[in-house]
C-alpha positions as CSV (number, residue, x, y, z in Angstrom):
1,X,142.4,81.6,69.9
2,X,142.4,81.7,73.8
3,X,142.0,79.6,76.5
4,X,138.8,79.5,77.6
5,X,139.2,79.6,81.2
6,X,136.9,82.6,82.2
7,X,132.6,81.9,82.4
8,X,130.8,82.3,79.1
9,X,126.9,83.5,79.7
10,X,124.7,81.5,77.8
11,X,121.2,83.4,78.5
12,X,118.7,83.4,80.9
13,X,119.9,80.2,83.0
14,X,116.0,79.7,83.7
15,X,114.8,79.6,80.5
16,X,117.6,76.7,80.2
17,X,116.4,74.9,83.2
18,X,112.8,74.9,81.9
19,X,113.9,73.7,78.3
20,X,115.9,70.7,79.8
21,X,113.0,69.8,82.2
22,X,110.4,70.6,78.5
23,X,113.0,67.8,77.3
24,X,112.7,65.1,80.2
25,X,108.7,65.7,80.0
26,X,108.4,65.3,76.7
27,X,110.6,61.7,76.4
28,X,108.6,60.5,78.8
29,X,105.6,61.9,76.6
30,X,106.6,59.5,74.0
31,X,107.8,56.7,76.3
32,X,104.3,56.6,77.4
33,X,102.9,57.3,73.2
34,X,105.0,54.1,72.5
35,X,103.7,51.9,75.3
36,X,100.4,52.4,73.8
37,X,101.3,51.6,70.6
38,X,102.8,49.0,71.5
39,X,99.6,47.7,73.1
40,X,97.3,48.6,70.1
41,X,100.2,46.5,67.9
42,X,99.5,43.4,70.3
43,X,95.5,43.6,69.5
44,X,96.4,43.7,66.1
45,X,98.0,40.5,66.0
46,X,95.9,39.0,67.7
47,X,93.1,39.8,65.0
48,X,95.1,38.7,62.3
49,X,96.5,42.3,61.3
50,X,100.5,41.1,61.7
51,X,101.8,43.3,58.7
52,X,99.8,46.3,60.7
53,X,101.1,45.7,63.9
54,X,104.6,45.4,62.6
55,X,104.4,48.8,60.9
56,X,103.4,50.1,64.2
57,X,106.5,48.3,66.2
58,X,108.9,49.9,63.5
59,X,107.5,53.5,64.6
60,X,107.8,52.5,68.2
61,X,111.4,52.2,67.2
62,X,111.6,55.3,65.9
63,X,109.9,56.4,68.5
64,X,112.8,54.9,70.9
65,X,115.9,56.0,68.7
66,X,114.3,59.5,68.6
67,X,114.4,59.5,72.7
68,X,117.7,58.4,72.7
69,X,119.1,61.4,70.7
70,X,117.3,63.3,72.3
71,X,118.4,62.7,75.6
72,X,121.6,62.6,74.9
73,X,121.1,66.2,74.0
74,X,119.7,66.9,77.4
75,X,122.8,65.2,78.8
76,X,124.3,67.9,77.1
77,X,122.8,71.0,78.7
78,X,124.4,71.5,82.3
């Protein structure tokens, strides 16, 4: 092994660009996705559909953890 102190090319640095901007768009995407489910889990309670609405809250976790790794890719791409 080396040291890695010379510039390694990764690619077309634009194509880059666009897929860590693709990457911000689309957790906001589902930010916004799981702010509507949240909403439609409300109306459920309120019409007596608890174990329904609760279903939907767990995939609006999912939803949530999925951002997070997600971004933290994105952190990861200069």
């Amino acid at each position: 092994m080396h040291p890695h102190d010379h510039v390694h090319s990764h690619g077309d640095g634009q194509t880059i660009d666009k897929t860590k901007a693709m990457l911000g768009y689309l957790i906001a995407h589902n930010r916004d996705h799981a702010g509507e489910l949240e909403g439609i889990a409300k109306k459920l309670d309120e019409a007596g559909f608890g174990a329904a609405a609760a279903k939907i809250r767990d995939g609006v976790a999912q939803i949530s953890a999925g951002n997070e790794i997600v971004g933290a890719a994105a952190e990861m791409i200069p």
